[in-house]
C-alpha positions as CSV (number, residue, x, y, z in Angstrom):
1,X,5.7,-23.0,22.7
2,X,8.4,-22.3,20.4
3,X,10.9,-19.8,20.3
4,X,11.1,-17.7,17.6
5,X,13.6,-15.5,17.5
6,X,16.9,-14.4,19.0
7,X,18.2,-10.9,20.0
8,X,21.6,-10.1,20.6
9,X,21.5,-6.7,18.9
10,X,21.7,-5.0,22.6
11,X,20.8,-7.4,25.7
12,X,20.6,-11.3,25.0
13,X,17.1,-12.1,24.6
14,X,14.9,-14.8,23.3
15,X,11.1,-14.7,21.6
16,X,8.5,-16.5,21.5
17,X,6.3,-16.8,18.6
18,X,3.3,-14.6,20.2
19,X,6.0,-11.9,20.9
20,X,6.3,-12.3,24.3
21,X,9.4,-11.9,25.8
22,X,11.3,-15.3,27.8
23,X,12.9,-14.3,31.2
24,X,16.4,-16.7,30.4
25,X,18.0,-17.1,33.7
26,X,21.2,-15.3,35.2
27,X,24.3,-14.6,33.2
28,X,26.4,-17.8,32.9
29,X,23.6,-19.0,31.1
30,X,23.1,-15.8,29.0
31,X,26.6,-16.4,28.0
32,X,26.2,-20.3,26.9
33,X,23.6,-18.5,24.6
34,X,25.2,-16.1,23.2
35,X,28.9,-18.2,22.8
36,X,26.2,-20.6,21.1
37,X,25.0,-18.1,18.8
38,X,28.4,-16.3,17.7
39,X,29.2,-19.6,16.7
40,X,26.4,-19.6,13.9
41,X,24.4,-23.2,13.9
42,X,28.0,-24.5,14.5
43,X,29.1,-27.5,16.9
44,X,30.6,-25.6,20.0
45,X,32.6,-28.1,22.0
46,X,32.5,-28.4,25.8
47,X,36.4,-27.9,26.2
48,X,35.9,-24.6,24.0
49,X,33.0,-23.4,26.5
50,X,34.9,-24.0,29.5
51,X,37.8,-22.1,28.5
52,X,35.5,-19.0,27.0
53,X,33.5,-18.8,30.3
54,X,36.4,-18.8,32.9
55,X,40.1,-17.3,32.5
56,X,40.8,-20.4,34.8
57,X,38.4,-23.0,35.1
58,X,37.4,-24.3,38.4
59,X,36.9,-27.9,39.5
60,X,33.7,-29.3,38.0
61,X,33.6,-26.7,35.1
62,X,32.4,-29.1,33.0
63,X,29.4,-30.1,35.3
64,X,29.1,-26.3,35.7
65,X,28.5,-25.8,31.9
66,X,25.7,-28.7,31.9
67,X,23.9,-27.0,34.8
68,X,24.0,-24.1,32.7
69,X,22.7,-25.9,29.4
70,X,20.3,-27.6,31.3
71,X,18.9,-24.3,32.7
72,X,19.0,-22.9,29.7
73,X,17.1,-25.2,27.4
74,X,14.2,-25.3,30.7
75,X,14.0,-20.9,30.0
76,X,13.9,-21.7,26.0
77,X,11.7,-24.2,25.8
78,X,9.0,-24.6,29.2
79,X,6.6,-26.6,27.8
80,X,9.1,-29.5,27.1
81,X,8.4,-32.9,28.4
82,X,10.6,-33.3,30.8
83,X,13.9,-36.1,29.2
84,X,12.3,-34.9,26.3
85,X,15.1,-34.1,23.6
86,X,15.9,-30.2,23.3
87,X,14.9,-28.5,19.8
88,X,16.7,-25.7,20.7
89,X,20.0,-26.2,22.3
90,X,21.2,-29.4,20.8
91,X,23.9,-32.0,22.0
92,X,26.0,-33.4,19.6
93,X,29.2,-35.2,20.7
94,X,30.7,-33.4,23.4
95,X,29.6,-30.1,22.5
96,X,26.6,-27.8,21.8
97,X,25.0,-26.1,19.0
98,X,21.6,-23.9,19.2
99,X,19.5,-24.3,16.3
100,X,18.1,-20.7,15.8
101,X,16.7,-19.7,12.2
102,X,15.5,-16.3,13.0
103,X,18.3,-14.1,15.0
104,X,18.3,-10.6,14.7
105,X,21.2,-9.7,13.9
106,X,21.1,-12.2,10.8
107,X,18.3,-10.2,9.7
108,X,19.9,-7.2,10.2
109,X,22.9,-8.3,7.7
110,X,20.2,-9.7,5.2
111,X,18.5,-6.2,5.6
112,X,21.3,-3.9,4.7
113,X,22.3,-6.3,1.8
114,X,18.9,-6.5,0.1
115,X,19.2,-5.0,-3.7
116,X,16.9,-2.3,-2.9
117,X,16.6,1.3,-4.2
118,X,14.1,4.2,-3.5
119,X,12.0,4.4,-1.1
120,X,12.2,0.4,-0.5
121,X,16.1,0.9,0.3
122,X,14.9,3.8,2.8
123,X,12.3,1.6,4.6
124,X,14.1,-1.4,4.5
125,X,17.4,0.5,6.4
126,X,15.1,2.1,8.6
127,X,13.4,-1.0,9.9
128,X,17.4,-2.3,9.8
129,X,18.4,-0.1,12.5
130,X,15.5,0.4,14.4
131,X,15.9,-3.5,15.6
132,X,19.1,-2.5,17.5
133,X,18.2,-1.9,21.4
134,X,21.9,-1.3,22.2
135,X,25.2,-2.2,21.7
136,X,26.0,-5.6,19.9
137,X,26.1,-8.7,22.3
138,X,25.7,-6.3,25.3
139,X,26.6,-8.2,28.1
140,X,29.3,-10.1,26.9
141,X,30.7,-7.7,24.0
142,X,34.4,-7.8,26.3
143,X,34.7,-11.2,25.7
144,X,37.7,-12.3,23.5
145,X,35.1,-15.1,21.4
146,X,32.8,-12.4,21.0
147,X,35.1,-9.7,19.7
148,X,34.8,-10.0,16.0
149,X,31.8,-10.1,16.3
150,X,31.0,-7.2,17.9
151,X,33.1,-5.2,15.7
152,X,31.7,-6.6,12.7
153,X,28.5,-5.6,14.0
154,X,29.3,-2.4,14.9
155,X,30.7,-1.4,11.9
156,X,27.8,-2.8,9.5
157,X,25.7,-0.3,11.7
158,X,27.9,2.5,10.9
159,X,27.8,1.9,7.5
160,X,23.9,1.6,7.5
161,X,23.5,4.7,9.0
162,X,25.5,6.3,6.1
163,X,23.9,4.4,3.4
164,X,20.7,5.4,4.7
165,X,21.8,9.3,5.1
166,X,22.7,8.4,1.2
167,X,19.7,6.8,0.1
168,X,17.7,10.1,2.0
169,X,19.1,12.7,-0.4
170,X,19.1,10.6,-3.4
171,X,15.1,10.9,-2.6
172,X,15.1,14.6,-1.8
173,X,15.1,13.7,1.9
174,X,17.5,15.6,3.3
175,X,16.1,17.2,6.6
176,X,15.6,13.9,7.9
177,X,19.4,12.7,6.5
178,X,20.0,15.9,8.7
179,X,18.7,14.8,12.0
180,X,20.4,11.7,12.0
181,X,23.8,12.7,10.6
182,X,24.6,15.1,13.3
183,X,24.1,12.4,16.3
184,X,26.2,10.2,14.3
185,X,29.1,12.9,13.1
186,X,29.2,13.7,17.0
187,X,29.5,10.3,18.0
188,X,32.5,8.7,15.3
189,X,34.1,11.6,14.3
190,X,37.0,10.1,12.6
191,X,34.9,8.5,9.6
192,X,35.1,11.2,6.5
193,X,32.1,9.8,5.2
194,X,29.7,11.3,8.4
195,X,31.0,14.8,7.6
196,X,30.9,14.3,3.8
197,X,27.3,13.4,4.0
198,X,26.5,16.2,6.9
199,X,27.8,18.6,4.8
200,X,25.8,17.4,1.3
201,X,22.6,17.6,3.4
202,X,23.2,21.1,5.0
203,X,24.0,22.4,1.5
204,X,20.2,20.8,0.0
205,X,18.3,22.3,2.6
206,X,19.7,25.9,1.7
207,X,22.8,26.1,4.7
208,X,26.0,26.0,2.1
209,X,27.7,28.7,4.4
210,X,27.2,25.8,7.3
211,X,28.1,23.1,5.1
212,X,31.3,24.8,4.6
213,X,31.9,24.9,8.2
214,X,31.1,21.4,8.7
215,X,34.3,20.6,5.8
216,X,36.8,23.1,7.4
217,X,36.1,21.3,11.0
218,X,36.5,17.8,9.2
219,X,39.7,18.8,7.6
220,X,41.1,20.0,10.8
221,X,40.0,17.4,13.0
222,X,41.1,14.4,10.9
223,X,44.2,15.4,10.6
224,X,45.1,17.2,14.0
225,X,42.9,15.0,15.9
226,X,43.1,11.8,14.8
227,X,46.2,11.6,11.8
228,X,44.2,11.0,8.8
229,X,44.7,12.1,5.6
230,X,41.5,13.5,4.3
231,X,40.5,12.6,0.5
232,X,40.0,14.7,-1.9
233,X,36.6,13.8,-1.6
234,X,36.1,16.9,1.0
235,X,37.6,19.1,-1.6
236,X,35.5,18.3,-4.4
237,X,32.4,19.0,-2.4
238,X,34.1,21.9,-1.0
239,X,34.1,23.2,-5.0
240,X,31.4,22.8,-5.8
241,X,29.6,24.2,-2.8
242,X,31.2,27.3,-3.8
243,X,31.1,26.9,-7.5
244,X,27.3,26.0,-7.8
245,X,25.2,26.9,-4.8
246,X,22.9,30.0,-6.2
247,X,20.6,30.1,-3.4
248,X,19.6,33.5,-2.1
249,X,17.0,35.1,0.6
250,X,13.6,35.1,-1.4
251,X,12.7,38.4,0.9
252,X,13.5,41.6,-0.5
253,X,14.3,42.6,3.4
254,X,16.6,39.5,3.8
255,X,18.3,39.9,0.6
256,X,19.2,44.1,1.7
257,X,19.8,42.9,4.4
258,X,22.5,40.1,3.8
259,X,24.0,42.7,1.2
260,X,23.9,45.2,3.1
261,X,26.2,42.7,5.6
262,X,28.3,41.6,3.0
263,X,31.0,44.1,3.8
264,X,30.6,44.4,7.6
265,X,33.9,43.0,9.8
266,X,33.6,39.6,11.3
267,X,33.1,41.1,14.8
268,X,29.4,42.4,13.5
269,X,29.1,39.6,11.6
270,X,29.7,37.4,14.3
271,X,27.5,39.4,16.4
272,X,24.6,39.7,14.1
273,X,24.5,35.9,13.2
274,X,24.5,35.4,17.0
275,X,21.1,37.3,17.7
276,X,19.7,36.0,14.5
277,X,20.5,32.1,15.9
278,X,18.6,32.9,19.1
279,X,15.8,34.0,17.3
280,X,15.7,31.1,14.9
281,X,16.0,28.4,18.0
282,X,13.0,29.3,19.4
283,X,10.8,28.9,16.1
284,X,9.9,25.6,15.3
285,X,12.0,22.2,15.5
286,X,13.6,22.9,11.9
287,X,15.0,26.2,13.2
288,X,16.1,25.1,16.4
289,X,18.1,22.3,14.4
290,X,19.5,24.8,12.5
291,X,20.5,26.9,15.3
292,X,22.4,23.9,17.1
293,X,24.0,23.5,13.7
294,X,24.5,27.8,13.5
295,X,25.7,27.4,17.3
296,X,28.1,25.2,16.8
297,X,29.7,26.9,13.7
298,X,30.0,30.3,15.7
299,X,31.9,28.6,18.6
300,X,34.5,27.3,15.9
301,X,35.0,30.8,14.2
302,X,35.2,32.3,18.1
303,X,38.0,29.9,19.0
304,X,39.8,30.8,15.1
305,X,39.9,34.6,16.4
306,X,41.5,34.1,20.2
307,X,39.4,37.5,21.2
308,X,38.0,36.9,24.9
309,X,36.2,40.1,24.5
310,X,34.1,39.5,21.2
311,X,33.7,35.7,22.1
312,X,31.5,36.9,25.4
313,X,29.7,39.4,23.4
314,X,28.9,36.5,20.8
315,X,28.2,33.8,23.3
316,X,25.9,35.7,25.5
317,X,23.8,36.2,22.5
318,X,23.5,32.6,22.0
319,X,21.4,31.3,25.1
320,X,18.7,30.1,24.4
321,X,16.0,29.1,27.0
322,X,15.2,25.6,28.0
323,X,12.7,23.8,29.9
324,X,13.6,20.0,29.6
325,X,16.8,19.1,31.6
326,X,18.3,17.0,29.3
327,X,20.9,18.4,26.6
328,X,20.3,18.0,23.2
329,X,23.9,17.9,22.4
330,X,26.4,17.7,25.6
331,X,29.5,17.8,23.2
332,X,28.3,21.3,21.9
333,X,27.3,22.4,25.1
334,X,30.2,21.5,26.5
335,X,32.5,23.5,24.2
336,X,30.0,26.7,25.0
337,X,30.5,25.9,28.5
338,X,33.7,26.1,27.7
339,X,34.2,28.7,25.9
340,X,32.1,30.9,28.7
341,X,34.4,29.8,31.5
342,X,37.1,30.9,29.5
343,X,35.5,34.5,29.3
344,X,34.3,34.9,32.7
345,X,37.3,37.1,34.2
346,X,37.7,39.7,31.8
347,X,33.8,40.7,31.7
348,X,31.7,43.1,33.4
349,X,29.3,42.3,36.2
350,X,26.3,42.3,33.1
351,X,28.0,40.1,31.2
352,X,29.4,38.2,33.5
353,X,26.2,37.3,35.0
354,X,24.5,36.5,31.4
355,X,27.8,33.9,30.4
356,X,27.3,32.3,34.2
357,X,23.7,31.9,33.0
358,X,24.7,30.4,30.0
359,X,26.6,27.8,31.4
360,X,23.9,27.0,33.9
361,X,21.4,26.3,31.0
362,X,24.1,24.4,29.0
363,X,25.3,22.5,31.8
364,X,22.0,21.0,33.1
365,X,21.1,17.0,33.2
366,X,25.1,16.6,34.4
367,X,26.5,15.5,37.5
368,X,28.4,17.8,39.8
369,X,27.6,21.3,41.1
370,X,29.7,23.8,38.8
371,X,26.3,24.7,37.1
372,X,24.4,25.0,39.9
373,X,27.3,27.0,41.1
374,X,27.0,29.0,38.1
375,X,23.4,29.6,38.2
376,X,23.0,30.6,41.8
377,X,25.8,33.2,41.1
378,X,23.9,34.2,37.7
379,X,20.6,35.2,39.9
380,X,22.5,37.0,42.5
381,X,24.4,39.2,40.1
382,X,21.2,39.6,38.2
383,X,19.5,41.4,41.3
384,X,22.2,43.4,41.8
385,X,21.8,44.6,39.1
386,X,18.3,45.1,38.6
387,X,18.1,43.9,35.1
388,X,14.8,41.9,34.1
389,X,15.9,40.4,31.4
390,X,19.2,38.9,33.0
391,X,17.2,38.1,36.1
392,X,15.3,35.5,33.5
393,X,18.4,34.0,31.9
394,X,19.7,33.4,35.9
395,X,15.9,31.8,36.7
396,X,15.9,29.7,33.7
397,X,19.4,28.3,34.5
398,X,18.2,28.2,38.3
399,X,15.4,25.8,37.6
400,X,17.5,23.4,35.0
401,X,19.9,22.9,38.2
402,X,17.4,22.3,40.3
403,X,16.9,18.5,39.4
404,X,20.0,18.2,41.7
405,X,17.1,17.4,44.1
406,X,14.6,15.3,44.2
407,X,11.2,16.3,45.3
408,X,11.8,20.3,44.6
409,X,8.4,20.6,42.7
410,X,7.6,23.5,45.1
411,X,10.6,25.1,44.6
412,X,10.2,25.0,40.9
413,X,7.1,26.0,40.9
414,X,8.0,29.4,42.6
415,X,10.6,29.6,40.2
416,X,7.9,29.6,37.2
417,X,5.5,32.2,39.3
418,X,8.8,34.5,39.6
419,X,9.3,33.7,35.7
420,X,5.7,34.6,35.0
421,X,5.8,38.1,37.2
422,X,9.0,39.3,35.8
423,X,8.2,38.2,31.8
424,X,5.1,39.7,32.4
425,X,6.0,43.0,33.4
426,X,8.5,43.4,31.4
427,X,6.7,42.3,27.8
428,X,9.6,39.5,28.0
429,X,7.4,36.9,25.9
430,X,9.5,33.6,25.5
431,X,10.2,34.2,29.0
432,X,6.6,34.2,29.8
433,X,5.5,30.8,27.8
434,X,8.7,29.2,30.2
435,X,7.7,30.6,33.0
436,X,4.1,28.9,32.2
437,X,5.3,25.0,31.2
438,X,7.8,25.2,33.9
439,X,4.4,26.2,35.8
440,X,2.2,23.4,34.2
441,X,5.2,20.8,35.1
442,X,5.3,22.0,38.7
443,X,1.6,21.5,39.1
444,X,1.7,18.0,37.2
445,X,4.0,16.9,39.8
446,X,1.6,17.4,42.5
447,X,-1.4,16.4,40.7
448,X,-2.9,19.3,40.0
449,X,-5.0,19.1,37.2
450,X,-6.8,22.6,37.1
451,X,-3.5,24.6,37.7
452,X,-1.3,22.6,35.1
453,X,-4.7,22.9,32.2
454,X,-4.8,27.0,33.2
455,X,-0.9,26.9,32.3
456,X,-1.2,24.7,29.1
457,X,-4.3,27.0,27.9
458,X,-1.9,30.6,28.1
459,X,1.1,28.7,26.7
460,X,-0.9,27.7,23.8
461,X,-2.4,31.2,23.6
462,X,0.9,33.0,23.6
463,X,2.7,30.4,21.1
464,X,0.0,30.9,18.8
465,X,0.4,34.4,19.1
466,X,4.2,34.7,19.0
467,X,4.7,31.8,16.2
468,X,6.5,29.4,18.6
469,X,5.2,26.3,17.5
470,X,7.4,24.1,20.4
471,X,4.9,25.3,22.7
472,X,2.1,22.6,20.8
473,X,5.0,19.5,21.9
474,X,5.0,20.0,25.8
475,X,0.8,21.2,26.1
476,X,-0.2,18.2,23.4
477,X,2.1,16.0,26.0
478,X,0.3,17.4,28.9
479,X,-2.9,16.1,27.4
480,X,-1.4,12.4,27.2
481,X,-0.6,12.7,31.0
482,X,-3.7,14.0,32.1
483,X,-5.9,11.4,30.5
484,X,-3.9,9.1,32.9
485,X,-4.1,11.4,36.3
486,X,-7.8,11.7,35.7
487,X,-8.1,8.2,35.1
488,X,-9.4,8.3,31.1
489,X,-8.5,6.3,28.1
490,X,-4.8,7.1,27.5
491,X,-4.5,5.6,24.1
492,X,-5.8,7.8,21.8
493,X,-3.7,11.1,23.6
494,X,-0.7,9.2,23.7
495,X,-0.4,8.6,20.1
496,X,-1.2,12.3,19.5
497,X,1.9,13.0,22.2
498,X,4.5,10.3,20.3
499,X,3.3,11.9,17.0
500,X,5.0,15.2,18.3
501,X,8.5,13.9,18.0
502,X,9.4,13.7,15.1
503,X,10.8,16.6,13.5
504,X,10.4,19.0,16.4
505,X,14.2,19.4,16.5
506,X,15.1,18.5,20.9
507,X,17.2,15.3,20.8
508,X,17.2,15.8,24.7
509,X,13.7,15.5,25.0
510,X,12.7,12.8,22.4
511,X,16.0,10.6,23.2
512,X,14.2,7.2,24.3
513,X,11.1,8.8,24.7
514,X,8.9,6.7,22.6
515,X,10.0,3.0,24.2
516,X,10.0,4.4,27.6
517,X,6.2,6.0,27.2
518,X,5.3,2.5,25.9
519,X,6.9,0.4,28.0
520,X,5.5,2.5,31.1
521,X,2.1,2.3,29.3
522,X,2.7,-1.7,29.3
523,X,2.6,-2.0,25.6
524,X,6.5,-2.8,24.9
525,X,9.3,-4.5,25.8
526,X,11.3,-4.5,22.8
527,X,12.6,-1.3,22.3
528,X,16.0,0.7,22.4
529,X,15.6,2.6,25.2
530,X,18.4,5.1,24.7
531,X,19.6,6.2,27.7
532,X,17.0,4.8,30.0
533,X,18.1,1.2,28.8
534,X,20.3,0.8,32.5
535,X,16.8,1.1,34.4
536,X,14.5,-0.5,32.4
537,X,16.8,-3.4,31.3
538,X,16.5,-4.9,35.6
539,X,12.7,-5.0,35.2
540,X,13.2,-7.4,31.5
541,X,16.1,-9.5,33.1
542,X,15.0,-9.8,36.5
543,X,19.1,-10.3,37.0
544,X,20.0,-9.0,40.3
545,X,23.4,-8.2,39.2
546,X,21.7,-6.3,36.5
547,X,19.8,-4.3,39.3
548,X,22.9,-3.5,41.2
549,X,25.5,-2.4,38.0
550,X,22.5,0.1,37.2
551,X,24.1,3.9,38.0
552,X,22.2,6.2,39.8
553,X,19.9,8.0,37.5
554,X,21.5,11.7,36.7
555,X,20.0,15.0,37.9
556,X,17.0,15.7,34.8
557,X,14.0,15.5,34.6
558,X,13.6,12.0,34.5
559,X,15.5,10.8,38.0
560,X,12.1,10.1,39.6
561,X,10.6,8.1,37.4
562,X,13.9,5.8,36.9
563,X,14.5,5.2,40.6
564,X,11.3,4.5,40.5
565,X,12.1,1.8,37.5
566,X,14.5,0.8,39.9
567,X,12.4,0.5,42.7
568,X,10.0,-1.6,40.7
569,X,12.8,-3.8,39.7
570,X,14.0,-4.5,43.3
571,X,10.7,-5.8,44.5
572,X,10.2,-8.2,41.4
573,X,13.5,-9.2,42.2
574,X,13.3,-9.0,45.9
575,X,16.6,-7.0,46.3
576,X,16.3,-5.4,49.6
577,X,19.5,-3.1,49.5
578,X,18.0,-1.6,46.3
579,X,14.8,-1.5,47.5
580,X,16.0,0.8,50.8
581,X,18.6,3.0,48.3
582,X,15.3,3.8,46.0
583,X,13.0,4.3,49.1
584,X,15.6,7.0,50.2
585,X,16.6,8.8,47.2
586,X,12.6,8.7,46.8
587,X,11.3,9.9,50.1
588,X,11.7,13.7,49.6
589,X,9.5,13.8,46.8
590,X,6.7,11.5,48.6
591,X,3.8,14.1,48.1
592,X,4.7,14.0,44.3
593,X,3.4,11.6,41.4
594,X,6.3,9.4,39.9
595,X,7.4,11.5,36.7
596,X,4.5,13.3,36.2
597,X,6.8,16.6,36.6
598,X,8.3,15.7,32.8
599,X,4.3,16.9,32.1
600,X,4.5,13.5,29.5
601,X,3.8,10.4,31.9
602,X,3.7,9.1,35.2
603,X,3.7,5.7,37.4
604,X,1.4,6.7,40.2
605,X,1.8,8.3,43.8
606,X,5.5,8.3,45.1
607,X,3.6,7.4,48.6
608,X,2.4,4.3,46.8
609,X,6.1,3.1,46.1
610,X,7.4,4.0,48.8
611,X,5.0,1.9,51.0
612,X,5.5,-1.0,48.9
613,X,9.5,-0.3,49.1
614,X,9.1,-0.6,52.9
């Protein structure tokens, strides 16, 4: 068996030539690999080894390195004879060299270099990126040898991600240029180029007025934030923006409409775009990415005015409900967060308790109790007052703290029945499809199948009827899952569920969603896992130190199933103190099926686990 290739685009790895993934021993010799491999086919001497794996080397560090070869080339290459010469890791002189011809991040450089145009320089950058599975030499990317490296690395990828965002409006693809140029724009906002290119594709897929927005914030953050100059680059777009763009509402009630605005003072402006946002969010996934966009936008002109009292009437128009735990975009909800805190002491019981249920909702999936603070305060103002529709927001906000604990399925679920009553009677009808896929969650969790179908059948029914075509994500989803409770061929339903993602706008939903559904489905290994890489990256190294630097998954919907990664990992790796952490955090929830309340896919009975942990 020979190994063909090498990955050190995210956690050191190794291949072999059927794909299947070589378990290379603990980390010293995960480093001898990768020192091997920065140094590209070239002779690494053993004095150079021993001072790049210790700051002071110990006595019989260069025994320790040979150990460490020798264990290495035994992972590499099993089937060798043993005195057998290595083909892998070579001796030559007194040092080492590895001979690898197929390393990924080689690949990756050849990739982005290729002479390609079209839709050949879109697949090939696509199939560039998609082979990172985290950050560049993972493990050892603080080590001084592996330094330039890593940068280099890093900064090929941020250029790939632009020339792809380029290479997608050159071919009239702009809504997917979109998707990807926000994360990115979030994530390294002091490159011009990300907020060049977000702006060029808000302005082709008919937002000029946020495009504009997007080159006022870049101005002002390059040069306040981080002391750049911008080019005049962001002013010539800025032109011709204004200069050029000719697109109007093709509705004769839009287009009175907008005229009929154009006059209006930015106070009903501010207000009207608000209420027109929340309606656009709960659409379909390209409104709801246009209402993150629209979102983010009003929060900038709020903070431009300094007026406390508009800013609550325009923020408490901007909640929109959520069912999935995770944020889409926790810098943007943190600045509404924010923004609402900031707002809370000079409003009236109403609006207080609509801002408090705002920052519940945006404040969910993170550690700490302000939201749930928040929340719970929402939902007793809300009764005071009496006021249905407030008395959802609170619920909404209630249930998206919740994952604070593990095992609350029942709670939740009496959370959706009080969802459904009050929607209900009260013709609140976004209210009432949440109240029934929070419902169709809660009964996942405990395995039951007829409750969770009667909830996915009037979801569907009332999205169809109300044009909310999210709805089709979380039922289709359920479908996946419920081939696997009910023991049926998963397959089919599952690629019917991953075929949901793209383009349905929720980057908190879809973010590692794919590799995780796979790998839990046994059918991948090799995958960026997104934020789900620290607990499935134990069961792929079986490293013990690995096990123990994993963090303690964060309050969403997803803590079960990743201490239950955890948990898995423990017992492969026979980590007792793990094994009794997971057991614990595990045991409230021991009636429930491992993940099943995400309504997308589950590891079995937590009872099951738990009797193994013990």
């Amino acid at each position: 068996m020979s190994v063909l290739r090498f990955g050190v685009l995210g956690p050191i790895g190794a291949w072999t030539a059927d794909g299947d993934r070589l378990a290379l021993p603990g980390p010293r010799q995960r480093e001898v690999l990768a020192r091997l491999l920065v140094a590209r086919g070239r002779v690494v001497p053993l004095a150079v080894l021993i001072d790049d794996l210790w700051d002071e080397p110990p006595t019989g560090a260069a025994a320790a390195v040979r150990t460490f070869v020798a264990a290495l080339r035994r992972a590499l290459e099993p089937d060798r004879a043993p005195r057998s010469r290595s083909e892998l890791v070579v001796t030559e002189g007194t040092g080492y060299r590895v001979h690898a011809a197929n390393v990924d991040a080689w690949e990756f450089e050849e990739r982005i270099r290729a002479d390609l145009s079209g839709a050949r320089r879109i697949e090939q950058l696509e199939g560039a990126l998609g082979m990172w599975r985290g950050p560049a030499f993972d493990e050892v990317a603080d080590r001084p040898w592996a330094a330039g490296e890593v940068a280099k690395l890093a900064e090929l990828r941020l250029g790939a991600v632009e020339a792809l965002a380029r290479a997608r409006l050159r071919h009239g693809r702009a809504e997917e240029a979109l998707a990807d140029l926000q994360a990115h724009r979030n994530e390294h906002p002091n490159r011009e180029q990300a907020w060049v290119l977000s702006a060029q594709a808000l302005h082709e897929v008919g937002r000029s007025e946020d495009a504009l927005a997007v080159l006022r914030r870049a101005r002002t953050r390059l040069v306040d934030e981080f002391g750049l100059d911008s080019s005049d680059r962001i002013a010539r777009l800025e032109h011709d923006i204004l200069a050029n763009d000719t697109a109007e509402p093709e509705h004769d009630l839009w287009r009175s409409t907008a005229t009929a605005f154009a006059g209006a003072s930015p106070r009903s402006l501010l207000t009207a775009s608000a209420d027109l946002l929340r309606g656009l969010a709960i659409t379909n996934g390209t409104g709801l990415s246009r209402a993150q966009s629209g979102r983010a936008a009003t929060v900038d002109q709020l903070r431009s005015l300094d007026d406390p009292e508009l800013a609550a009437q325009v923020l408490v128009r901007l909640e929109v409900p959520g069912l999935w735990s995770c944020l889409d975009d926790p810098v943007r909800s943190a600045e509404l967060v924010s923004m609402a805190r900031a707002c809370l002491d000079q409003a009236n019981p109403a609006t207080r308790a609509r801002l408090l249920a705002l920052i519940g909702v945006e404040s969910r999936g993170t550690r700490g109790t302000a939201g749930l603070d928040a929340a719970l305060e929402a939902e007793t103002l809300a009764r005071e007052l009496g006021d249905p529709a407030i008395l959802v927001q609170a619920l909404n906000a209630r249930f998206l703290q919740s994952f604070h604990t593990i095992g609350a399925w029942p709670e939740r679920a009496a959370i959706a029945e009080e969802l459904l009553a009050v929607s209900r009677r009260h013709d609140l009808s976004t209210y009432e499809i949440l109240g029934h896929l929070a419902g169709l969650q809660a009964a996942a969790a405990m395995n039951d199948v007829a409750t969770a179908d009667e909830h996915a059948e009037a979801a569907d029914r009332l999205g169809a009827r109300h044009e909310r075509d999210l709805v089709a994500v979380f039922t289709t989803w359920w479908q996946a899952l419920r081939s696997t409770l009910t023991n049926q061929d998963s397959r089919a339903a599952y690629e019917r569920a991953l075929a949901t993602l793209p383009g349905c706008g929720m980057p908190g939903v879809i973010r590692g969603l794919a590799p995780l559904t796979r790998f839990c489905l046994g059918r991948s290994t090799d995958d960026d896992f997104g934020p789900n890489t620290p607990y499935v990256r134990p069961l792929l190294s079986n490293d013990r130190d690995v096990l123990r630097a994993a963090p303690a998954p964060p309050p969403d919907h997803l803590a079960e199933l990743r201490w239950a990664l955890l948990g898995e990992a423990a017992l492969r790796i026979g980590d007792a103190h793990t094994a009794q952490a997971v057991r614990a955090a595990l045991a409230p929830a021991e009636g429930e099926w491992i993940g099943a309340g995400t309504g997308m896919l589950s590891l079995g009975p937590v009872s099951e686990l738990l009797a193994r942990l013990s």
